[in-house]
N, C-alpha and C positions, 0 to 999 in steps of 0.2 A: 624639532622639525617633524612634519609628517608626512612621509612619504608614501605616494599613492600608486601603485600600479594599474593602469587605466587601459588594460586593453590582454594579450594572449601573452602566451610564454616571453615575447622579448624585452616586453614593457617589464613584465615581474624580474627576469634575470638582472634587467638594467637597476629596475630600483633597490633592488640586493645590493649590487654593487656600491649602489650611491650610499646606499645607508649605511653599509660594511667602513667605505671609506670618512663616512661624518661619524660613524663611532668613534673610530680609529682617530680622530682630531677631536676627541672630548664631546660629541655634539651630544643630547640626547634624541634621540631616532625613533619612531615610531612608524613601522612600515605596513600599510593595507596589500597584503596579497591573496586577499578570499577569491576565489576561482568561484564562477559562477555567479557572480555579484556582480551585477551593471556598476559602469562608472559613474555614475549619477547618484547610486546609492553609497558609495563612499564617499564623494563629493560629500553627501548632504551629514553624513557621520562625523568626517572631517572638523565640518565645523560645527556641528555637537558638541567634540571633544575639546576645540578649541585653541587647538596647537595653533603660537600666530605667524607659523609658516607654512606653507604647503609647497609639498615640489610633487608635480604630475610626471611620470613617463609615462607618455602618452602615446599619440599616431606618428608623431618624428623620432618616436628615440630611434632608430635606425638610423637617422643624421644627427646621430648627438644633440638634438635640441630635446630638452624639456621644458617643461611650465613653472614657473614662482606664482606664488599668490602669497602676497602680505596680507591677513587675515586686519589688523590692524586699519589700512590704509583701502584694502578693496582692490591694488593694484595687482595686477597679472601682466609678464610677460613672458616669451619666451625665449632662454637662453641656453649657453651651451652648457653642456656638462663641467667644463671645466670651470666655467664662470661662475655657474651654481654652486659647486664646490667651495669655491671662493670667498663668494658672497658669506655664505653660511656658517664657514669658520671663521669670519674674519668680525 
């Protein structure tokens, strides 16, 4: 999974978390937190890299909602942290 921080300090703290807790369930994690790098240019790195998930904490993570994108399928929604969680170990 690759985990994008898409925005200032709360986006980056949240996607810590998220990736801390998909290690911690065996996931392999891959987390963008370059400061000073638009989100458009990790978007576009992302999938460079290839990872064929993406989880965004974006402009809602302050209501628990982030982004999925199946790199695969092209689908993006957004869901909650918990469900993300979910999703991704399961």
């Amino acid at each position: 999974v690759h985990v994008v921080a898409a925005g200032k300090a709360l986006q980056t703290e949240l996607a810590l978390e998220i990736s801390d807790k998909l290690a911690a369930a065996g996931v392999r994690v891959l987390v963008d937190e370059r400061a000073g790098v638009s989100p458009g240019v990790k978007f576009t790195d992302a999938e460079l890299i290839g990872v064929p998930q993406i989880l965004v904490a974006g402009r809602r993570s302050a209501e628990g909602v982030v982004e999925l994108k199946d790199r695969r399928t092209g689908e993006r929604e957004e869901v909650t942290v918990e469900e993300a969680l979910s999703r991704l170990t399961n």
